[in-house]
N, C-alpha and C positions, 0 to 999 in steps of 0.2 A: 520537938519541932526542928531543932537543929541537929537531929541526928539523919545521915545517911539512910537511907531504906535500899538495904540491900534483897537484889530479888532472889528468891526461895530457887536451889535447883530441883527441876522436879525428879522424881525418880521414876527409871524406867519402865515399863510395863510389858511383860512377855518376856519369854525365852528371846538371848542378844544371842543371834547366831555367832558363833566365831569366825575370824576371817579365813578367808579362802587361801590355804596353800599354794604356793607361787614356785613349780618346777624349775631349775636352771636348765637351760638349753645349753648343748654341747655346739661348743665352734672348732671349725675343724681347718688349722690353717694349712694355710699353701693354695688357698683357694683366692684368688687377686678379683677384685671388684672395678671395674671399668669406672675412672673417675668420668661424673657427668658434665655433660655439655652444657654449656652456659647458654641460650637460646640469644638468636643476635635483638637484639632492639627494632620492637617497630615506631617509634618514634621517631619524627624527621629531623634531619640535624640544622643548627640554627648559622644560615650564614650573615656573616657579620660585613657586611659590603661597606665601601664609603658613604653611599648614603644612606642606609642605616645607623650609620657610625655620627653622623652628621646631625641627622634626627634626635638623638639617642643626646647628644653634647647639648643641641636647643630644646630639647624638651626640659633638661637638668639644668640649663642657665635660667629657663623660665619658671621653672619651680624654685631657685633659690631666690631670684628677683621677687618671687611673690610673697613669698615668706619671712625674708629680708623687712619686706613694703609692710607687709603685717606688724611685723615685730618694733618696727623703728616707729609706727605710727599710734602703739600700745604705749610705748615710751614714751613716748612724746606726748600722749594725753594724760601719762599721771603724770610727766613735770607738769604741764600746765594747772591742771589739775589742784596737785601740791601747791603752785604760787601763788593762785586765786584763794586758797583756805589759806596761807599768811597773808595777802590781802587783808585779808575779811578777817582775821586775828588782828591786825594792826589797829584797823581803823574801827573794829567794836571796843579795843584796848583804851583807843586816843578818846574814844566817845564817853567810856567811862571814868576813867581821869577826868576828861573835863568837865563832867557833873561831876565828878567828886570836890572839886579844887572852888565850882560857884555855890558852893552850901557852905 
């Protein structure tokens, strides 16, 4: 039950042809190969203008203002969060004591 099952290799069936012979080709130097041309880009290039530039700074202040806003307002609901559960720990604590203390 706790032994591996290893699977069976099967064995081959037929004549395994042998691989095919691989000739070396003769090179013959002195013969120079034209390095290739690099093809220019057709993609348009991107210009960065002022207002672009301006776009580009208030779109990035308003994503970090929102995210900021997010983040601070997470925060801020588990402290709350957290002081209302010791709230509510104190005053089921005082509640207990004090029926412990009238028996």
């Amino acid at each position: 039950m706790f032994r591996p099952k290893l699977p069976t290799m099967p064995q081959p069936t037929g004549i395994a042809t042998p691989p095919a012979v691989v000739e070396p080709t003769t090179i013959t130097p002195g013969t120079s190969v034209p390095p290739a041309t690099v093809p220019a880009s057709t993609r348009p290039t991107v210009q960065l203008t002022p207002g672009t530039a301006l776009a580009l700074v208030g779109g990035g202040t308003a994503v970090v203002l929102v995210v900021g806003a997010v983040l601070v307002s997470m925060l801020l609901a588990v402290a709350i969060t957290g002081a209302s559960v010791a709230v509510c720990a104190l005053v089921i604590r005082s509640l207990v004591n004090a029926d412990a203390k009238r028996r």
